[in-house]
Structures are given as structure tokens and as C-alpha cells.
N, C-alpha and C positions, 0 to 999 in steps of 0.2 A: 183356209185362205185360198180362194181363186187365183188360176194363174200360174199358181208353182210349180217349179218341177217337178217332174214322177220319178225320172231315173239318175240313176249317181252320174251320167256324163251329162245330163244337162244341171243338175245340181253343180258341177263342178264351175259348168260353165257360167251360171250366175252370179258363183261366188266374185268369179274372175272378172265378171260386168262390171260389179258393183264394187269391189273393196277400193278401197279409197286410193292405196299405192300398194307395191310389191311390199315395202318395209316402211312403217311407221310404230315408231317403239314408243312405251307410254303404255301403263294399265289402266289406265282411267275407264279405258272406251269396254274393253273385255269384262275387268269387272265390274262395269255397271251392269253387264248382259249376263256375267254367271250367278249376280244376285236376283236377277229376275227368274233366272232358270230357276236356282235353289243347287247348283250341285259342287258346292263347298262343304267340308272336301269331298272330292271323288269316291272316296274307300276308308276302311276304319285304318289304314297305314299308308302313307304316302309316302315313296323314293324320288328325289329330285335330284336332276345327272345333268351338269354342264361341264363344260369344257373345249378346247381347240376339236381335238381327236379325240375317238377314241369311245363316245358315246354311245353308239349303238350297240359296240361291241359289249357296252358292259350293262344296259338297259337287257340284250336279248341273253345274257347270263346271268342276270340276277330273275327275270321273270324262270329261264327254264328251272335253277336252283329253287327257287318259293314255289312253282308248280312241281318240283319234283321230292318237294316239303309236306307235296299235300292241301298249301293254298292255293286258292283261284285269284290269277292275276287281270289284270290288266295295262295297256301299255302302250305310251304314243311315241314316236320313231318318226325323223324326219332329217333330209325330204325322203322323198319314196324312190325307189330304183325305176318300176314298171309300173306299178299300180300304184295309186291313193288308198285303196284297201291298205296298202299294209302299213299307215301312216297310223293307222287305229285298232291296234289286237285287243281281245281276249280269251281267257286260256289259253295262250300261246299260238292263237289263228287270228289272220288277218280277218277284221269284220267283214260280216255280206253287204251288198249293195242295198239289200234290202233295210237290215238295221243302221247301215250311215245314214239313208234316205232320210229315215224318221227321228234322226239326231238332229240334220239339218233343216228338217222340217221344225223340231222344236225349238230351236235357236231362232229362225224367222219369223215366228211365230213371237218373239218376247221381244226381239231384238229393236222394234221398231224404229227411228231415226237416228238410232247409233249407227255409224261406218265402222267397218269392222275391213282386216288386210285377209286375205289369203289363209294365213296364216292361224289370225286369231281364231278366224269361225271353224278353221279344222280341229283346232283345239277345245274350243267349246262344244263341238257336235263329239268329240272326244271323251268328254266330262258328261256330257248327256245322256253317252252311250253307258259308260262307268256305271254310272247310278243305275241304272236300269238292269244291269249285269248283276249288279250285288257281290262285287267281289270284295277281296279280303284287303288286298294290295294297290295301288295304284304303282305304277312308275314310269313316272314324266321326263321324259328327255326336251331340254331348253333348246329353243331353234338358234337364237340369235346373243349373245351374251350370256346374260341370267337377271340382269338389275330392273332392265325392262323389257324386258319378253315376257310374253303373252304366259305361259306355264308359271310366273315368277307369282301369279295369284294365289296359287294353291301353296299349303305352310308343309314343308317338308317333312316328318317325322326323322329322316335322315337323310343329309345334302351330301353330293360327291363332286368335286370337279376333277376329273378325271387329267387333263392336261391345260397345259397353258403356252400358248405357240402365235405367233403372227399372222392374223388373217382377220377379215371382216374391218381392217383398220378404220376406214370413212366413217365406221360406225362407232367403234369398241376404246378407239385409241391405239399410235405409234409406237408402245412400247410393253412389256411382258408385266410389267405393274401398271401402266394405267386400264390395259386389259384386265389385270386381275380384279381392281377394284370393278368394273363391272360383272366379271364373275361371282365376284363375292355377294352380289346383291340378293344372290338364293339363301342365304345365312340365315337361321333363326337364332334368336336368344337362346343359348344356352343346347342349342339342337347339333349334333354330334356332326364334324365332315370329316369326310370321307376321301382324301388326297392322291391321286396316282400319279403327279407329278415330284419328285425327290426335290425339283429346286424349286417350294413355292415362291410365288413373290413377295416382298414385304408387305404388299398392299393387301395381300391378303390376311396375311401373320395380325397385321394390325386390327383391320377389321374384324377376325376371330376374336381377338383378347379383348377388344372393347363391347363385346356380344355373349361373351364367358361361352365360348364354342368351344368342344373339347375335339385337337384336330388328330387325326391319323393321319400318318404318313408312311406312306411305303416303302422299304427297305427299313425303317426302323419300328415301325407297332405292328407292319407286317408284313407277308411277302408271299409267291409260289417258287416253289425250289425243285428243280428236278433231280432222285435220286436214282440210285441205282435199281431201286424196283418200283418206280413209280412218278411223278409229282405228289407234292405235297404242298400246303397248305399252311402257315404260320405267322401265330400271331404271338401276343404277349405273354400268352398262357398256355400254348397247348398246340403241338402241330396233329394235324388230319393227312392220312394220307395209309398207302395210295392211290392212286386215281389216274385212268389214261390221261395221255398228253390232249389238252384241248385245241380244238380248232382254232379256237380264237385269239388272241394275242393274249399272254400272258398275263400281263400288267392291267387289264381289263377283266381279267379270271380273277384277278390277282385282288381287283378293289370291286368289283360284283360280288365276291364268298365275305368281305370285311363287310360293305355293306350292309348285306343282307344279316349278316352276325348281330350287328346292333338295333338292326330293325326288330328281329325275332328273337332276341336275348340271350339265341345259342349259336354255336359255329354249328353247319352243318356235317352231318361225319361223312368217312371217308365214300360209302355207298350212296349217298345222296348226291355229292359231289361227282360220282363216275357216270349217274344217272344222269345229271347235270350234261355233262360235254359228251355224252352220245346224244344229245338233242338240241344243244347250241348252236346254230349257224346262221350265219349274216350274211347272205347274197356279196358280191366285191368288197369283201374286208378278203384280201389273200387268198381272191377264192381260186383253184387251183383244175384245169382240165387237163386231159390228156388225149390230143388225136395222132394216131400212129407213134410215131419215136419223138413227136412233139410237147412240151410242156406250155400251156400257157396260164398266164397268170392274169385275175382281173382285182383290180384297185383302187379304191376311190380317192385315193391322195389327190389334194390338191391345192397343198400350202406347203412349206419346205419341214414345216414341223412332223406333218404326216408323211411326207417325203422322203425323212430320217428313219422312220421306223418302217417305212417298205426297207430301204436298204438295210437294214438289220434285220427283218424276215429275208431277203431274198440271199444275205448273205450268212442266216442258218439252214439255208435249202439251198447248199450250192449246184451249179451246173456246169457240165462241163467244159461246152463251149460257152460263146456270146452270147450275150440276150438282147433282143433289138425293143424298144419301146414305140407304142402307138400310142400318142399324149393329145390331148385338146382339152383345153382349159377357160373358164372365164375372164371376162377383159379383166379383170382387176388383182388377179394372181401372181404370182411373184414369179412366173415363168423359171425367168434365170436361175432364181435359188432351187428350185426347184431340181431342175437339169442337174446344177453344181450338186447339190447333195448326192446326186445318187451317179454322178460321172465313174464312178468306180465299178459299178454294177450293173447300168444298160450302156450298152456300148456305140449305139445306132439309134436315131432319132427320127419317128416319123411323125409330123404334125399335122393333124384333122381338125377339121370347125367341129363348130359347138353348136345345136340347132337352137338354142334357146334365145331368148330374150336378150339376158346377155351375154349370149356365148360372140366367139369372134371367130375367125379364119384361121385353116392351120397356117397360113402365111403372116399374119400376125404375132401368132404363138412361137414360130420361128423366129420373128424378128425380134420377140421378146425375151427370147433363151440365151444372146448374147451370142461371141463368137465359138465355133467349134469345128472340127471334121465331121463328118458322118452325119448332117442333121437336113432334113428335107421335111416339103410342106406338101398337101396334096388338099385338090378339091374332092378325092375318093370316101365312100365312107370308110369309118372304122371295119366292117365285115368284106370291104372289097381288097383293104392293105392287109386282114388277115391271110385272107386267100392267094393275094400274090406272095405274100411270106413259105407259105401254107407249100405254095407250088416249086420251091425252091429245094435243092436237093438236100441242102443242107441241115443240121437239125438243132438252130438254134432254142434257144427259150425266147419267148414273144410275151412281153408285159403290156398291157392295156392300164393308164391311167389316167388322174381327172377327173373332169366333170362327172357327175353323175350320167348325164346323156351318154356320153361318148361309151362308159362301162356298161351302159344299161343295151346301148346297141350291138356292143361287140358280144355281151351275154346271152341276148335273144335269138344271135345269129349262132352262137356256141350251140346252145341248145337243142335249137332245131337241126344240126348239122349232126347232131350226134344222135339224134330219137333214133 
């Protein structure tokens, strides 16, 4: 076809010409295009991950666990930190420019007077790439719910919703069960899930039993336990262990090893497992630097439910002074709850815009946090409030949260600060 793009940033940029809206939910339009492609399903095993929080974490340890099994994964992550690469792995590497290229190119190619979002076509250039890869595993992580999001085509082998929490409301629904019934819509007949939430909602409980879904739930079919020589791993049969402590949040560790257990018919042992968390990492899940006597921390929270579990990581890695936060958020986030969750743990509030579409002003995000002491707005970037933190004699901890943008800025300027 004449005309089309050559390189992945103008590919990108096409996508973004032409999709119809940022979000438009509905499979109709996706799956007319992945039966034209032909690439149902992806892989002879498919993992399918929705949930509030929590998803990446447990999408990027269940691929290192299955690659550290021996099979060859595949894996879609979204959104992206820095790059759209890493929206589409295999073997645990973000794809080249050159293989999205010819994903995208064969989606356009089939796609003809279908409108397709953002969204969907990353996902189907996704699915295109899969096939071509020949891997053993797929695992798809849901962008937007699960009932109608674009990933909800593909039939799970094994479904997980990792959490259930307050966010995306305009879209999902006002409440933790009419949320979950849209979570719930990743559900097969009789296809096993996968829970890392303890208090499901009934709308899901329901939708399981009228589906004969056999559910796991965490803390009671299974769990990660730290003991005195190790973590461990336990299920209803058999605990594995030990294994270092993982980078990644627990309860993520905790429903990526069950997952993948029912996927592959076995739990993984204790050496596959340690192999495991020396290779897991996810960019701003708690990700943690260090310059001079400083700590900082970066993290993508950006709903009170995610909100909650920063302050339960930042309150097992205590510090010993104050921690100041550097926060910008999307216009549609619960600011307030946000702040209130974690009022015990950052002590100092400094609010940054958000450069996206719809990101808004740190003077917004201010206004949106409610009343407090210590809480200011700045037209600064995130890398400029680090610096003036940075030049302060003091040796607070400095937390970066929010938007993707905002963690993705203050990480690029980490990085290079520290080459």
C-alpha cells in the first residue's frame, strides 16, 4: 500500500490521525479486524489480567516466571512509561521498531473502513506480532475494564483480576460492584480466575457461579509469606520456597506464581521462582533511587486504591525523616483521596501539570486535594522541583506520583543524572 508509514513515530502518528476517539469501548469494530488478520488466539495459552492496580506488576512476573519455565512468552503492557515499544514484548524484550512497523503495517492492510482507537490497533499490531513470534504463552493485560476492551476478544486459558478500586468511573461505573461487573466480562465458561483482591465484589461472585468459574482467592487458596529463611509461596497443596524477596509487590508475586500454576498444571519450584524475581522489574511500580544521603521514590499511583498500597510499601521501607511528594494527576482523579490516603506518609505536597491531553495544572491538582498545610502548586517541571529538593540540605525522602507523564519525566531526568 502507497503512502504508509516507514517508521514507528510516524506509524504512531497515524494511528493518532485517524482513530476515531481516545476511548470508544465495543468489540465489534477490533474483532471484525483480528478475523481478517486470522490471529485468534495469539499463542497455544493465553493469560488475561484486569483489574484497578496492579496489572503490570503481575503481567511482568508471570511472563519472567513462564520464560524462566523455559517457555517463550509474549506480552502486552499498557500504557507505556517512555516508549510504545514496551506496550508489545517478546521474550521478555520490548519489540524493535522494525517488527511493530510490519504488525502495523498488516493491520492496515486488512483493516479497511473499520475506525479503530489508539488503543485497539496497538493491540492488534500486538496479536500480529504474537503470531509471527510463535510463542508458547500469550499475556494480555486489559487497558480499560475487561467487558469491552479491545484484549476482551481473545478467550483466556486463565483470567485474573488482580484488584478492584475506584477509577475510570465515566466509563466502568460509581461503585466496586458495578465496576466489577465490567471486570467480570474477561470470564470464560468454566475457565479458572485468578483474584488478588480478598474482598471480591458480589457482582463478580455472581457472574463466576452462573459461568461454573472455579475462583481463587488470595489469602485463602493462596498466598506469599515471608519467613525466616526466605518467602514462600502457598497454595492448597504445597508451599515452595525459599526465594528472595521480590521487587515487585507481593500480592502481584503472589497471583502471577497461582496464575501461572493453573495455566502450566504445575507450581513452579523454589529455583524457578528465585530466577523469577532476579528478572522481574517494572519501571515506577516503587521504583527506588538513590543520590547522595537521598532516597527517591517513583510511582504510578493514581487513584486512592493505588494510593493505599504506595502507603503500605512506603510504610515497610520506613525513613527516617519526612517525605515530601511531587504529584500531577489527570483532570478526572480523585486528588483529595488521594492526598487523604497517604497524609500519614508524605508530609509536604508539591503539585505539577500533567503535559497530556488530559492532564491539567499543578494549580488545579491543588485545588483538587482539599484543605491542608504544606501543599503548593508550581508551573516547574517534575526534574526542576526535584533539583530544588535535591539542593536543600536536608535529607528528606522525595516521592514522585501520578500520571504516567509526570513519573516518566522525573525517571528520564533520574537516569541521566546518575549515568
Amino acid at each position: 500500500m502507497n503512502g504508509l508509514p516507514s517508521s514507528l513515530p510516524e506509524w504512531l502518528s497515524f494511528i493518532e490521525r485517524t482513530h476515531i476517539s481516545n476511548v470508544a469501548l465495543g468489540l465489534e469494530r477490533v474483532r471484525r479486524v483480528a478475523d481478517r488478520l486470522d490471529v485468534l488466539p495469539p499463542a497455544p495459552r493465553n493469560l488475561v489480567i484486569a483489574g484497578t492496580n496492579g496489572k503490570g506488576s503481575t503481567c511482568v512476573f508471570a511472563e519472567a516466571l513462564l520464560e524462566a519455565s523455559g517457555l517463550r512468552t509474549a506480552a502486552t503492557l499498557s500504557p507505556h512509561l517512555a516508549e510504545f515499544n514496551e506496550r508489545i514484548r517478546v521474550a521478555a524484550e520490548a519489540l524493535d521498531d522494525a517488527a511493530i512497523c510490519a504488525a502495523m503495517h498488516a493491520v492496515e492492510r486488512v483493516r479497511g473502513d473499520v475506525a479503530l482507537t489508539y488503543f485497539e490497533y496497538a493491540i492488534l499490531a500486538a496479536l500480529v506480532a504474537f503470531r509471527a513470534a510463535r510463542v508458547d504463552v500469550a499475556i494480555l493485560e486489559v487497558g480499560l475494564g475487561g467487558r469491552l476492551d479491545a484484549v476482551n476478544i481473545v478467550d483466556g486459558d486463565v483470567a485474573v483480576i488482580t484488584s478492584i478500586g475506584l477509577d475510570h468511573m465515566d466509563y466502568l461505573g460509581h461503585d466496586r460492584e458495578a465496576i466489577g461487573v465490567e471486570k467480570a466480562g474477561i470470564l470464560r465458561r468454566g475457565v479458572p480466575l485468578v483474584c488478588g483482591d480478598a474482598r471480591l465484589p458480589e457482582s463478580i461472585v455472581r457472574c463466576a457461579a452462573g459461568l461454573d468459574v472455579p475462583v481463587h482467592r488470595i489469602g485463602r487458596d493462596f498466598n506469599l509469606e515471608q519467613r525466616a529463611d526466605g518467602w514462600w509461596f502457598r497454595n492448597a497443596s504445597t508451599a515452595t520456597g525459599p526465594f528472595r524477596e521480590p521487587a515487585l509487590a507481593p500480592v502481584n508475586v503472589a497471583v502471577a506464581i497461582h496464575a501461572v500454576a493453573l495455566l502450566t498444571g504445575q507450581t513452579p519450584s523454589a529455583a524457578v521462582l528465585d530466577r523469577a524475581v532476579g528478572n522481574a522489574r517494572l519501571a515506577g511500580r516503587f521504583e527506588r533511587f538513590r543520590i547522595d544521603a537521598r532516597e527517591l521514590v517513583l510511582d504510578v499511583a493514581h487513584n486512592p486504591h493505588g494510593a493505599a498500597f504506595l502507603a503500605g510499601q512506603l510504610a515497610a521501607a520506613p525513613h527516617p525523616g519526612p517525605t515530601r511528594g511531587i504529584a500531577g494527576f489527570l483532570k478526572e482523579k480523585d486528588v483529595a483521596g488521594i492526598v487523604r490516603t497517604l497524609e500519614h506518609h508524605i508530609h509536604d505536597w508539591t503539585f505539577v501539570g500533567t503535559a497530556t491531553e488530559r492532564g491539567q495544572s499543578g494549580a488545579d491538582s491543588l485545588k483538587m486535594s482539599g484543605s491542608g498545610p504544606h501543599r503548593r502548586a508550581t508551573d516547574c517541571s517534575p526534574a526542576e522541583v526535584i533539583e530544588s529538593i535535591l539542593a536543600m540540605p536536608a535529607t528528606e525522602r522525595i516521592v514522585v506520583l501520578g500520571s504516567f507523564d509526570v513519573v516518566c519525566q522525573a525517571r528520564a531526568h533520574l537516569l541521566a543524572r546518575i549515568a
